[in-house]
DSSP file (Angstrom, degrees, kcal/mol; ACC not computed):
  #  RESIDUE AA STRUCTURE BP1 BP2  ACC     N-H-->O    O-->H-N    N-H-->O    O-->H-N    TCO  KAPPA ALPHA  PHI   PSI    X-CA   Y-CA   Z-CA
    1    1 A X              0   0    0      0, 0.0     2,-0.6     0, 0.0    19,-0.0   0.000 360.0 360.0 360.0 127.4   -8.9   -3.3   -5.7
    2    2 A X        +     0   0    0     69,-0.0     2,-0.2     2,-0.0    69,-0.1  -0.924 360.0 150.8 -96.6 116.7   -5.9   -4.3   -6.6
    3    3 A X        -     0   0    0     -2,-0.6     2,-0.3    67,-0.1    11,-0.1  -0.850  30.6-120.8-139.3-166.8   -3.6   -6.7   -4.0
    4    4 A X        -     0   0    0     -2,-0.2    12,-0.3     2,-0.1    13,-0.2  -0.932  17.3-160.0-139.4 140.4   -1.0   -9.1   -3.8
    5    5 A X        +     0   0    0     -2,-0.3    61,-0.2     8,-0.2     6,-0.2  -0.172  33.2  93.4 -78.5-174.8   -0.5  -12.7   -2.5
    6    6 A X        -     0   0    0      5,-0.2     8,-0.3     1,-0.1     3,-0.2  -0.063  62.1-103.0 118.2-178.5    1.9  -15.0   -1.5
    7    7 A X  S    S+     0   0    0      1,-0.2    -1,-0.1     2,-0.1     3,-0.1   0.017 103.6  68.2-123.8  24.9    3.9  -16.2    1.8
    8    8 A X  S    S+     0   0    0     -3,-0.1    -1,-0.2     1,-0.1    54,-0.1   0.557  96.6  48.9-113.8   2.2    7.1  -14.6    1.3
    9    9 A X  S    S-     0   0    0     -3,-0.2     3,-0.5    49,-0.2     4,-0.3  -0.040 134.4 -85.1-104.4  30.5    5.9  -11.0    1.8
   10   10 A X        -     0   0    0      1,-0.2    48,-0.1     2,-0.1    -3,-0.1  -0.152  46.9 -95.2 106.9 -46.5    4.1  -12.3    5.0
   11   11 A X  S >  S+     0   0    0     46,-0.2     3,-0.8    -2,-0.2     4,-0.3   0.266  93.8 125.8 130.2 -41.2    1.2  -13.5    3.9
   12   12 A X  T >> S+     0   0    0     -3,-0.5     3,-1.6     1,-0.3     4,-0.8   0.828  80.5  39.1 -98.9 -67.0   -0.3   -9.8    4.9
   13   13 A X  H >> S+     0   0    0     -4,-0.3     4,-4.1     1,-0.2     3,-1.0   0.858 102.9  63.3 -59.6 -38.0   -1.8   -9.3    1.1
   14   14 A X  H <> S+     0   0    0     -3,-0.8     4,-0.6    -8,-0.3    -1,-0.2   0.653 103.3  50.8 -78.0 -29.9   -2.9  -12.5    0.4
   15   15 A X  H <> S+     0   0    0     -3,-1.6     4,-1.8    -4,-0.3    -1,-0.2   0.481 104.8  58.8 -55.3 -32.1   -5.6  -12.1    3.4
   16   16 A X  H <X S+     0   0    0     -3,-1.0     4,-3.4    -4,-0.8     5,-0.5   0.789  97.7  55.7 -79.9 -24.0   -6.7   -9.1    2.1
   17   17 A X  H  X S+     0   0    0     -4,-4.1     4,-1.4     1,-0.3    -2,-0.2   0.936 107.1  48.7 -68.0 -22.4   -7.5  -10.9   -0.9
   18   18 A X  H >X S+     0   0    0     -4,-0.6     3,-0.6     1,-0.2     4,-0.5   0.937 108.4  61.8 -63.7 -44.9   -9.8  -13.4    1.2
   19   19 A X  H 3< S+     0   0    0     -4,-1.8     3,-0.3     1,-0.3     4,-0.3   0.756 113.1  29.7 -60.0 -24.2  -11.2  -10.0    2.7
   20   20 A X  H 3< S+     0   0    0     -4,-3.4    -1,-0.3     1,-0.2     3,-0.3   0.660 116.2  56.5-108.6  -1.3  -12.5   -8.6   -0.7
   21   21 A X  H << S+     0   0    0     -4,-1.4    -2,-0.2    -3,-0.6    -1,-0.2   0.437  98.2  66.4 -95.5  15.6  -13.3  -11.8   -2.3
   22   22 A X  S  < S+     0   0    0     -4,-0.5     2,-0.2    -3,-0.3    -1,-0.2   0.818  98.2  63.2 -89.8 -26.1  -15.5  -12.3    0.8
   23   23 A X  S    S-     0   0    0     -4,-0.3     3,-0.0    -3,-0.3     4,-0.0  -0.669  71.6-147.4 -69.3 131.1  -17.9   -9.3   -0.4
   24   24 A X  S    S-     0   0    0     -2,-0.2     2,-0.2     2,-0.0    -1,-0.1   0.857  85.5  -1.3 -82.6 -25.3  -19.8   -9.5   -3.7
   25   25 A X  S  > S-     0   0    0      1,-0.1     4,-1.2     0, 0.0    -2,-0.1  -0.692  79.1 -97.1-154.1-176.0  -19.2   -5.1   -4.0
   26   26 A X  H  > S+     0   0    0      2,-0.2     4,-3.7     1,-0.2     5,-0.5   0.952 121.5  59.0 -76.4 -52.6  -17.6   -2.3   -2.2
   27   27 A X  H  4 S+     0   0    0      2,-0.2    -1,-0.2     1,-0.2     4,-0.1   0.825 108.2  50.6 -37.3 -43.0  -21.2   -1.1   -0.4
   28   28 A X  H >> S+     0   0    0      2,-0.2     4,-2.2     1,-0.1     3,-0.9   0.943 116.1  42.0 -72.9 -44.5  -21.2   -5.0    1.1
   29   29 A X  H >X S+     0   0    0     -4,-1.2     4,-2.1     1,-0.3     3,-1.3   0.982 114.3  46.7 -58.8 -60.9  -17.4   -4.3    2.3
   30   30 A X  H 3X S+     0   0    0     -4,-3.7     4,-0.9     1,-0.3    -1,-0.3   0.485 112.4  55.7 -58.8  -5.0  -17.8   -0.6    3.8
   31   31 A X  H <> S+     0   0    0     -3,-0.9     4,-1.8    -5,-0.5    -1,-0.3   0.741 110.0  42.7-128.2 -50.8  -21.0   -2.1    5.5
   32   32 A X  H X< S+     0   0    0     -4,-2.2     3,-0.5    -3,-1.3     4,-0.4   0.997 117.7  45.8 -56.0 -67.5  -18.9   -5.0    7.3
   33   33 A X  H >X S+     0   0    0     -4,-2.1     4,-3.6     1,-0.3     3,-0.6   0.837 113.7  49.9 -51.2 -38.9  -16.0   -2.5    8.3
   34   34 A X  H 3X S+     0   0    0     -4,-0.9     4,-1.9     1,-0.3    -1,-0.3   0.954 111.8  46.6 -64.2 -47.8  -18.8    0.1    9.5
   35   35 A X  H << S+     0   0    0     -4,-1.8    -1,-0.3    -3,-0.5    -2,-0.2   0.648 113.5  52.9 -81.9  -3.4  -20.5   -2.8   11.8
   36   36 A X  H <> S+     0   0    0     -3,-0.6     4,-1.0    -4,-0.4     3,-0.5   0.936 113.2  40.3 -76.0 -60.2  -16.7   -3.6   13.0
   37   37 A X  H  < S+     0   0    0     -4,-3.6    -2,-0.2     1,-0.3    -3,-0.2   0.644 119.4  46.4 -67.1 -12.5  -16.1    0.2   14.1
   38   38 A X  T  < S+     0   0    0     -4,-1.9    -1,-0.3    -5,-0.3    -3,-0.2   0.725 107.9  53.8 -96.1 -13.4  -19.9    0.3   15.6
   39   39 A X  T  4 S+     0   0    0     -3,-0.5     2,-0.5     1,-0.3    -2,-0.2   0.981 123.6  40.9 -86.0 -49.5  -19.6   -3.7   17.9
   40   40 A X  S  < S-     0   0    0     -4,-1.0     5,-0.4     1,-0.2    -1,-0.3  -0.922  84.2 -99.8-167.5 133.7  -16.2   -1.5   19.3
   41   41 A X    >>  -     0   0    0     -2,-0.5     4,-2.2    -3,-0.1     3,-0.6   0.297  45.7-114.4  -2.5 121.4  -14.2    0.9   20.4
   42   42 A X  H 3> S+     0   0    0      1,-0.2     4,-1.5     3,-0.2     5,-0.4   0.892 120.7  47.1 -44.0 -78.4  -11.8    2.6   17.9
   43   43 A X  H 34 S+     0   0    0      2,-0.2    -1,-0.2     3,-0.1     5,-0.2   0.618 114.6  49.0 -45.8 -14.4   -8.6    1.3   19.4
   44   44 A X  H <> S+     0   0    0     -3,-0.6     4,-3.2     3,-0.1    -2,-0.2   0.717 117.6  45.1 -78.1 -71.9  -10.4   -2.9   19.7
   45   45 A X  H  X S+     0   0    0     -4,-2.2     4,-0.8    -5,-0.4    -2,-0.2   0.838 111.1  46.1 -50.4 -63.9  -11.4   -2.5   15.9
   46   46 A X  H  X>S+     0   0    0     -4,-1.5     4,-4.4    -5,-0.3     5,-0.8   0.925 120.3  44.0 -43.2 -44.6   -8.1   -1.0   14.5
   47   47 A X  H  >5S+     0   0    0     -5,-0.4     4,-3.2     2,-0.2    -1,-0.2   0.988 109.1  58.3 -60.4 -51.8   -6.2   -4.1   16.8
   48   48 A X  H  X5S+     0   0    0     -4,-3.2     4,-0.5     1,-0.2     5,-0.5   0.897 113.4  42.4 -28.1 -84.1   -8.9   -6.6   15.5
   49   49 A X  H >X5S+     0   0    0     -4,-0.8     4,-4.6     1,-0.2     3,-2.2   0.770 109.5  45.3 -62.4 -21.9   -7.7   -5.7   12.2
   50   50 A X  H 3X5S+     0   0    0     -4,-4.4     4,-1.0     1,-0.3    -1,-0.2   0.873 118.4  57.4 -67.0 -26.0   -3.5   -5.4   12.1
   51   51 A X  H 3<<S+     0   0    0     -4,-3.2    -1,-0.3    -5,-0.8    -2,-0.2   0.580 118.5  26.4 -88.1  27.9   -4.1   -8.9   14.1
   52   52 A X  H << S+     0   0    0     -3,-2.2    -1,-0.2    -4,-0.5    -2,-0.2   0.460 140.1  20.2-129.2 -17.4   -5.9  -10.3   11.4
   53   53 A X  H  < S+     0   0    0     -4,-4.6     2,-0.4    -5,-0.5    -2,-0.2   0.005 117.8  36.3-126.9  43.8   -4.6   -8.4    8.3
   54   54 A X     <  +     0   0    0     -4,-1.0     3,-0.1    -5,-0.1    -4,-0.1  -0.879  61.3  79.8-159.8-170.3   -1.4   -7.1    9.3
   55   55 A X        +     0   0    0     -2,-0.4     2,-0.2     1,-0.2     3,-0.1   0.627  63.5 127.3  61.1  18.8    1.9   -7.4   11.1
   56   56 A X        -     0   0    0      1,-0.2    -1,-0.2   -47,-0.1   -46,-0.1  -0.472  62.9-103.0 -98.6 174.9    3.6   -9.5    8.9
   57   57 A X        -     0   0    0     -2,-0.2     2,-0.6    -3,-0.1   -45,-0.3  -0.339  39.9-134.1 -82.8 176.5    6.9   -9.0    7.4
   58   58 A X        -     0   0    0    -48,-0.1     2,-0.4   -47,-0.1   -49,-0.2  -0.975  23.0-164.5-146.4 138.7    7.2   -8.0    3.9
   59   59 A X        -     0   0    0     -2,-0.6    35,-0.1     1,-0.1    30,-0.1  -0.806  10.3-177.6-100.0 149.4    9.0   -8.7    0.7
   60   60 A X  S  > S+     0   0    0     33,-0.4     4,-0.9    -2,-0.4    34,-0.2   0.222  82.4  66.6-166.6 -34.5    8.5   -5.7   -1.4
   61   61 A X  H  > S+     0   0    0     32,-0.6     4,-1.9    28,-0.2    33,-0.1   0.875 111.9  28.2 -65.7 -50.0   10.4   -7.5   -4.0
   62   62 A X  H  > S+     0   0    0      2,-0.2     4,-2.4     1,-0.2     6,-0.2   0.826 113.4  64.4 -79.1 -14.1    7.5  -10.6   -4.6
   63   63 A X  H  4 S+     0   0    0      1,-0.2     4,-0.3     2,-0.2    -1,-0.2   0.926 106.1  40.7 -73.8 -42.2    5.0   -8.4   -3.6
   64   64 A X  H >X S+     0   0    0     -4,-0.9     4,-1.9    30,-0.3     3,-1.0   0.878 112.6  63.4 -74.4 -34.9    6.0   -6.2   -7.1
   65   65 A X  H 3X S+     0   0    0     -4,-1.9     4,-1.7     1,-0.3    -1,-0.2   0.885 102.5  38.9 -54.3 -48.8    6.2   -9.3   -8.5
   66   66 A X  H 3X S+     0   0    0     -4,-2.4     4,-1.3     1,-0.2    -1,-0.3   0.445 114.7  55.5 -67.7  -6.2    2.8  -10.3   -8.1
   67   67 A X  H <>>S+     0   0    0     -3,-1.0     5,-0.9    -4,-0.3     4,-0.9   0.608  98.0  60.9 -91.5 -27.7    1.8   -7.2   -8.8
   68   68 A X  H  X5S+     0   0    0     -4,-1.9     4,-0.6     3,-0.2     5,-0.4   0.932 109.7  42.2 -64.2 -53.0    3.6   -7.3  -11.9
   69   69 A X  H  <5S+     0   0    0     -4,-1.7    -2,-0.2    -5,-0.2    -1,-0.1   0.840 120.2  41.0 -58.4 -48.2    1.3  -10.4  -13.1
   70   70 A X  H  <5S+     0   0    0     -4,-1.3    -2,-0.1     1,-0.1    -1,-0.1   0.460 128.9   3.5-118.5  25.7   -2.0   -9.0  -11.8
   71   71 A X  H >X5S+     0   0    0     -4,-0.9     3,-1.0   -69,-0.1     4,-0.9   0.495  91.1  92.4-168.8   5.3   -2.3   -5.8  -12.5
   72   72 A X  T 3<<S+     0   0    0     -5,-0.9     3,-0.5    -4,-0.6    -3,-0.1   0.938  88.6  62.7 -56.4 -37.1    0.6   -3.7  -14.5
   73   73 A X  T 34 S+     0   0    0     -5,-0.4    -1,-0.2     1,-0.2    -4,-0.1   0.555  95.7  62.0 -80.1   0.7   -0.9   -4.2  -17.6
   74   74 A X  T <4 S+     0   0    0     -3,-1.0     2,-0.4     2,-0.1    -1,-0.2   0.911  85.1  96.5 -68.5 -53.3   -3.9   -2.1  -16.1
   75   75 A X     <  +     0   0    0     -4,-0.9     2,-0.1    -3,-0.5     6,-0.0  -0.257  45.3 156.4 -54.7 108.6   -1.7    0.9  -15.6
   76   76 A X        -     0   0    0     -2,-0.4     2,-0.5     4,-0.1    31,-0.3  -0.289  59.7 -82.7-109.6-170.0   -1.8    3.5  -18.3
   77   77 A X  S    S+     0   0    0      1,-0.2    29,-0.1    29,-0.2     3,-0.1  -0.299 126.1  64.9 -93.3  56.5   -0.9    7.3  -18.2
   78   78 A X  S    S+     0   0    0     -2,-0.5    -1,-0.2    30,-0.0     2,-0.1   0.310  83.9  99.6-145.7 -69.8   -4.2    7.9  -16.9
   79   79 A X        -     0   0    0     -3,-0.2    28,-2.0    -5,-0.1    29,-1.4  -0.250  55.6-159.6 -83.5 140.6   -3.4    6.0  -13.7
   80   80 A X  E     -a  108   0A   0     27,-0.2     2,-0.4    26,-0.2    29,-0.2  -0.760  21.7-160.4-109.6 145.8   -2.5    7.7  -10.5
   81   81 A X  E     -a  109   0A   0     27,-1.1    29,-1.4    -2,-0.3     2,-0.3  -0.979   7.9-172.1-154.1 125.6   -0.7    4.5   -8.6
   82   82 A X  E     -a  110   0A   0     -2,-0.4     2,-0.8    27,-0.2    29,-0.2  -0.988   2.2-168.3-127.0 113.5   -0.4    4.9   -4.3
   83   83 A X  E     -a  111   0A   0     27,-1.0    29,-2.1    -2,-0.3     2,-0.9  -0.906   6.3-155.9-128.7 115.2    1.6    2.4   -2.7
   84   84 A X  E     +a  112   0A   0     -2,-0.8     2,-0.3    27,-0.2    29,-0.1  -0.730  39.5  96.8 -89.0 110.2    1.3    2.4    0.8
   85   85 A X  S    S-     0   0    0     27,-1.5    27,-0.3    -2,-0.9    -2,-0.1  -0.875  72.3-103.3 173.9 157.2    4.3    0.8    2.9
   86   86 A X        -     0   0    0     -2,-0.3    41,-0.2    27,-0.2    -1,-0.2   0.747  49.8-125.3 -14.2 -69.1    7.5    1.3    5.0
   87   87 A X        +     0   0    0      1,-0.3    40,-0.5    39,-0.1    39,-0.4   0.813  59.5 150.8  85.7  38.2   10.2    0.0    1.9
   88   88 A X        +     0   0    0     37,-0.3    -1,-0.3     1,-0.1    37,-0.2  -0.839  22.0 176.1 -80.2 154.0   11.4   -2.4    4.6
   89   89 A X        -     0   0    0     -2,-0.4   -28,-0.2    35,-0.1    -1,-0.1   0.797  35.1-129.7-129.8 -45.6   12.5   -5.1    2.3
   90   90 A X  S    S-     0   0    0    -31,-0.1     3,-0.1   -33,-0.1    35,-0.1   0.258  72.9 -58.9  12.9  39.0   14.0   -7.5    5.1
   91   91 A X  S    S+     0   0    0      1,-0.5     2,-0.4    33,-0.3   -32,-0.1   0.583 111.6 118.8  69.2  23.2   17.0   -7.8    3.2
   92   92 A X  S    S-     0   0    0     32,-0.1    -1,-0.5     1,-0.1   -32,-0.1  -0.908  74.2 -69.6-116.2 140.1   15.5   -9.1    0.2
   93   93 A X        -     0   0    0     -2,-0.4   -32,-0.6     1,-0.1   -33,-0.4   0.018  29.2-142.2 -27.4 130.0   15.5   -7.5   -3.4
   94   94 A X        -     0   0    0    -34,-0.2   -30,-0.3   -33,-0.1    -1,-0.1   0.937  20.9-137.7 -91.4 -53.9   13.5   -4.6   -3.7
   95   95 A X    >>  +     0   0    0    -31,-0.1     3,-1.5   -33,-0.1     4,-1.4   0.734  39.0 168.6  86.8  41.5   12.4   -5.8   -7.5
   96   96 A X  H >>  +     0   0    0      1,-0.3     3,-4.4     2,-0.2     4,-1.4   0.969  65.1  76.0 -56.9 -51.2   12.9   -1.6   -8.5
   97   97 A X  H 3> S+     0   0    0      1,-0.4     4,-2.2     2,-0.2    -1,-0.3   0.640  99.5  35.4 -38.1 -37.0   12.6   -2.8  -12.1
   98   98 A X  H <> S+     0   0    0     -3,-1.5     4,-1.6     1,-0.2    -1,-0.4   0.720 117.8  52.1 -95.1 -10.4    8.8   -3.3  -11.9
   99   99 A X  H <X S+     0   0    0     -3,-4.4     4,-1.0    -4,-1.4    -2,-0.2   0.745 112.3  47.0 -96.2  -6.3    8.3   -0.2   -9.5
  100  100 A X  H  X S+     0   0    0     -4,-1.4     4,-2.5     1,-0.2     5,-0.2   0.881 108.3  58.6 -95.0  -9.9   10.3    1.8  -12.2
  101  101 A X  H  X S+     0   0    0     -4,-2.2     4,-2.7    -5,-0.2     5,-0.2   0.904 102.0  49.9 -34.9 -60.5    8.1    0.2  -14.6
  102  102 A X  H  X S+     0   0    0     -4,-1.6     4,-1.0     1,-0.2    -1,-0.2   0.736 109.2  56.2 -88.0   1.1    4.9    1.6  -13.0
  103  103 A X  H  < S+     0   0    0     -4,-1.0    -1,-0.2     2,-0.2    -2,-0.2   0.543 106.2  45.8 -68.6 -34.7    6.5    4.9  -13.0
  104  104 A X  H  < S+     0   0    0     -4,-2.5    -2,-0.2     1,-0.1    -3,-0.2   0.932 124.8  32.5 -87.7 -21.7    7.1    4.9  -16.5
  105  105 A X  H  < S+     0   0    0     -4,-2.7    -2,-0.2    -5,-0.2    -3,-0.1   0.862 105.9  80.6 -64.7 -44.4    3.4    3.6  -17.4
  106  106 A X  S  < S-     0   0    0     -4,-1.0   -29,-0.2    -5,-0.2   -26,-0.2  -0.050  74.3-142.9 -72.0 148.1    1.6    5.4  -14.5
  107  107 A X  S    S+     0   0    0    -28,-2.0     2,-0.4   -31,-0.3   -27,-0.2   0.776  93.2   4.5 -78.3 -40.5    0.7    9.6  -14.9
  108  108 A X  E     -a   80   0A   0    -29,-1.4   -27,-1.1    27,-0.0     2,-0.4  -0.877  69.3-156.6-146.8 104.2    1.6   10.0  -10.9
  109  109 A X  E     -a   81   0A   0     -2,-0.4    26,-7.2   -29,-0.2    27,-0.3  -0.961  11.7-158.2-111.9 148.3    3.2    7.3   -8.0
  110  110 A X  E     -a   82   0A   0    -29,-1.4   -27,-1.0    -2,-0.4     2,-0.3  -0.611   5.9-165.6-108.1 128.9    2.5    8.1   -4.4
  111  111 A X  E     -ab  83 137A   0     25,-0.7    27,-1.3    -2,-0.2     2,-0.5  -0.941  10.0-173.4-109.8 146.1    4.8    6.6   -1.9
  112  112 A X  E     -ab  84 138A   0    -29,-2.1   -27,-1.5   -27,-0.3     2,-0.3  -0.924   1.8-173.1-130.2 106.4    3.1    6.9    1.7
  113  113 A X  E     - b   0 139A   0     25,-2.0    27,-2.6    -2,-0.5   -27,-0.2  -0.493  18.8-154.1 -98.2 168.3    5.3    5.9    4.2
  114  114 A X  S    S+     0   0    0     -2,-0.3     2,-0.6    25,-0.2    -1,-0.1   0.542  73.2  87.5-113.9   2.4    3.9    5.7    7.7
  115  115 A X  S    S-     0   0    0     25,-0.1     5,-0.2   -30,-0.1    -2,-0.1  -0.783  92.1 -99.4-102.4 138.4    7.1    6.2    9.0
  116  116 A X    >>  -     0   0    0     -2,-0.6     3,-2.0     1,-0.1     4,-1.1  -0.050  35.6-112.3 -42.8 145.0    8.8    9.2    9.7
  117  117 A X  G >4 S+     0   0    0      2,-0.3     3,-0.7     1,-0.3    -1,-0.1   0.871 117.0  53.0 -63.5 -45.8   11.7   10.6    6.7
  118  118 A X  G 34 S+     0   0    0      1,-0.3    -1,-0.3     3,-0.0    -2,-0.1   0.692 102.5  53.8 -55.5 -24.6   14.7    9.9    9.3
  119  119 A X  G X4 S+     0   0    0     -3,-2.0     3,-0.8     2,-0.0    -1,-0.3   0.758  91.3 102.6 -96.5 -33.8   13.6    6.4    9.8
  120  120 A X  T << S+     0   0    0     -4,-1.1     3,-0.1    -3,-0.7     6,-0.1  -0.044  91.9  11.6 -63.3 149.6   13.7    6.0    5.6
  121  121 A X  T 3  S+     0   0    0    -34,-0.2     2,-0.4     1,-0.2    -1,-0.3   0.810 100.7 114.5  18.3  58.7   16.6    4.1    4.7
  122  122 A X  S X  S-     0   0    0     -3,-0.8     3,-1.4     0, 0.0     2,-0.5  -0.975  79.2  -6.1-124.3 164.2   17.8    2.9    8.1
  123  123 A X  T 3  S-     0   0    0     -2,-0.4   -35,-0.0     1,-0.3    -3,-0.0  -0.543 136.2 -17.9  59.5 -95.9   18.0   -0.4    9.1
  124  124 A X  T 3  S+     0   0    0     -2,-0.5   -33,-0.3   -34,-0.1    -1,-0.3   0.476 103.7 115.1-117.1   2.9   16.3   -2.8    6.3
  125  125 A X    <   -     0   0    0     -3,-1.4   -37,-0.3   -37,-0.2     3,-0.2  -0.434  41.3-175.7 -71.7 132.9   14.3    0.1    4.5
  126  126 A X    >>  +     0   0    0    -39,-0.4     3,-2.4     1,-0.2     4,-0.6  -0.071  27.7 144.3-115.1  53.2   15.5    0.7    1.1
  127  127 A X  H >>  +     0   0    0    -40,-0.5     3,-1.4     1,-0.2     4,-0.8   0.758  68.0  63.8 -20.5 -49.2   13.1    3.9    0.3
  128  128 A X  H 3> S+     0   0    0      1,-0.4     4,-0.6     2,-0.2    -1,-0.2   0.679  88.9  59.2 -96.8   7.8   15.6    5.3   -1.5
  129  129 A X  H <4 S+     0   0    0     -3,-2.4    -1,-0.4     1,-0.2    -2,-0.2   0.723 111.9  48.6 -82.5 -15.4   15.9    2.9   -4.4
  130  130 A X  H X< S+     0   0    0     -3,-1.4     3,-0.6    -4,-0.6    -2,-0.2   0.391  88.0  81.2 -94.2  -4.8   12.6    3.6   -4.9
  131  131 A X  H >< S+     0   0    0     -4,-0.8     3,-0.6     1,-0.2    -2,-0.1   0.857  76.8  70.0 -44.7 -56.5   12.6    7.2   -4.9
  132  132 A X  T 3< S+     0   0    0     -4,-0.6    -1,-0.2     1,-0.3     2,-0.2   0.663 105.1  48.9 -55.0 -10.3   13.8    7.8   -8.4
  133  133 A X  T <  S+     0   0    0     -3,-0.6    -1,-0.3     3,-0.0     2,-0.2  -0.620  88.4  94.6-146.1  76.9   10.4    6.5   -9.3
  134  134 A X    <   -     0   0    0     -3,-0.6   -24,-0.2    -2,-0.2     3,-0.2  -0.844  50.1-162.0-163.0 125.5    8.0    8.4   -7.2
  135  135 A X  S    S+     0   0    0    -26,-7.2     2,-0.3     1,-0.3   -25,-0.2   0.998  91.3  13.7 -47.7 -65.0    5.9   11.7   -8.2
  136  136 A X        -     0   0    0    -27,-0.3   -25,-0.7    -3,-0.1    -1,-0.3  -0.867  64.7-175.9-134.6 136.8    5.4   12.2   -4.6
  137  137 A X  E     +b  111   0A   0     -2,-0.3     2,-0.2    -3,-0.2   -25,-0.2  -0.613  21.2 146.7-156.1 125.9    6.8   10.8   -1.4
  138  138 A X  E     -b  112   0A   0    -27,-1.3   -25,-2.0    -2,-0.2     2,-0.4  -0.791  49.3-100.2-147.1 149.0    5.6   11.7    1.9
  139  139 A X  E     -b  113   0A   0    -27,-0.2   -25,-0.2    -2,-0.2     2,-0.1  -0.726  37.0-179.0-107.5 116.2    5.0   10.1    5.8
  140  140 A X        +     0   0    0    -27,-2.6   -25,-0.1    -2,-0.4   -28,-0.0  -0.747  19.0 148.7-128.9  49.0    1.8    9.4    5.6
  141  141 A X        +     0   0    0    -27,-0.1     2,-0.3    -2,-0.1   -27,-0.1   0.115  63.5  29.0-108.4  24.1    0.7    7.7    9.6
  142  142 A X  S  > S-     0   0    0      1,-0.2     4,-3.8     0, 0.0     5,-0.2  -0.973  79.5-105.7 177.6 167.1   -3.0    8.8   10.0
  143  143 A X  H  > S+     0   0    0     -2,-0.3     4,-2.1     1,-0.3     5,-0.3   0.961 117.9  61.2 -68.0 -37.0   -6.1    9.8    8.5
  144  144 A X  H  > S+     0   0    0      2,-0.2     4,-1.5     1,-0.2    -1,-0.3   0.932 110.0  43.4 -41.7 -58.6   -5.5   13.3    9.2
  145  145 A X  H  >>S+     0   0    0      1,-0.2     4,-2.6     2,-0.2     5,-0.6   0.867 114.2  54.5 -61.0 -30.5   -2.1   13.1    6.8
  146  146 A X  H  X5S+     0   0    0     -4,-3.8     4,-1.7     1,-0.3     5,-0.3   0.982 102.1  44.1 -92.7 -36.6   -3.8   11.3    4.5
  147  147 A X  H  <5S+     0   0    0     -4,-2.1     4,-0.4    -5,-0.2    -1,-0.3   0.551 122.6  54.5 -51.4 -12.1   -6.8   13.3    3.6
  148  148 A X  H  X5S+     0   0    0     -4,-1.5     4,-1.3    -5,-0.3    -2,-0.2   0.921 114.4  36.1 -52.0 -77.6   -3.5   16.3    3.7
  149  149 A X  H  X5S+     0   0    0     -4,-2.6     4,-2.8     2,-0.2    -2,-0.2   0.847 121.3  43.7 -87.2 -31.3   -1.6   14.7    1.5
  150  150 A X  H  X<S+     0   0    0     -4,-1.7     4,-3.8    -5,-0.6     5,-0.3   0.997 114.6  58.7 -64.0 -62.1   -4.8   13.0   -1.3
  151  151 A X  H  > S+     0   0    0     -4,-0.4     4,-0.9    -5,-0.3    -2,-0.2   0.660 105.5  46.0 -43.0 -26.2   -6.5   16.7   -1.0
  152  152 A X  H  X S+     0   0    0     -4,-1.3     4,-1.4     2,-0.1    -1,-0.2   0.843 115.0  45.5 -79.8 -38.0   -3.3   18.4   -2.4
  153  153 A X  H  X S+     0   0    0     -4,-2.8     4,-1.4    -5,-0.2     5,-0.2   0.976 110.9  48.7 -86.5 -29.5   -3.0   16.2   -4.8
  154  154 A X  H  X S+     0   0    0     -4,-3.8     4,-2.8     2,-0.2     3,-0.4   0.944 113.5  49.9 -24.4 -58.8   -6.8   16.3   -5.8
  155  155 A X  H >< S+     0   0    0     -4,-0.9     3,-1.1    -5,-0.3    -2,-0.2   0.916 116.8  46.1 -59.8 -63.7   -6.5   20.4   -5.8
  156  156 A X  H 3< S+     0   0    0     -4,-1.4    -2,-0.2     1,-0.3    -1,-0.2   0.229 115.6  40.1 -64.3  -9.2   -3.1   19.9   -8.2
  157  157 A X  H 3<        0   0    0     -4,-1.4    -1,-0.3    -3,-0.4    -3,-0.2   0.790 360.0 360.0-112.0 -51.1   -4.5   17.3  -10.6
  158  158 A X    <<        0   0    0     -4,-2.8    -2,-0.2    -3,-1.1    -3,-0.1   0.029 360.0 360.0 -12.7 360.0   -8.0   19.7  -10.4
């Protein structure tokens, strides 16, 4: 698992990275999440977690940055590269250089936006500076889309 730290994209990543370094393996993590979704109600657990690992703003720009540092030089033509997010920037530098970086290293990036295609570049999102360096990008807001959209690419790489 790859994520990212720091307090200027929110914070949001930097939590997750206490969430997997709280697990020695994945089986211990899936095992936690499963005992979340069995103590409660689908609609508790899913709030539990955006209030404890979500809802912060995001820099997209530090985010790549730090991503740039701990994990580009993992990406080969091999690697299929999914980046899940909005492209809200808050008016901060997008940092394109490293995402057209993992586009040139990467075999395939996935943008999955959870937001609808009308909403993409209005307000602070700048999706489409990041377009030019995406295989695929598609609105992506539920498991339904997202076992749609992984399963096409599964058959197409297959």
């Amino acid at each position: 698992i790859g994520t990212l730290k720091g307090h200027l994209h929110g914070g949001a990543n930097e939590v997750a990275i206490k969430f997997v370094l709280e697990f020695d393996d994945v089986d211990h993590a899936l095992k936690s999440v499963d005992e979340l979704f069995a103590k409660k109600e689908m609609d508790e657990a899913l709030a539990e977690i955006l209030h404890r690992w979500a809802n912060s703003p995001t820099h997209y720009g530090k985010a790549l940055a730090d991503f740039e540092q701990l994990a580009l030089a993992d990406i080969d033509n091999k690697t299929t590269v999914i980046m899940l997010g909005d492209a809200r920037n808050n008016g901060s530098d997008g940092n394109i250089a490293v995402w057209e970086e993992v586009y040139r290293r990467s075999q395939r990036v996935l943008w999955l936006n959870p937001e609808g295609q009308t909403s993409w570049d209005t307000g602070d999102s700048i999706m489409s500076q990041y377009a030019p360096y995406c295989s695929l990008m598609e609105t992506c807001n539920s498991l339904r889309d997202l076992n749609r959209i992984l399963g096409s690419e599964l058959k197409r790489s297959g």
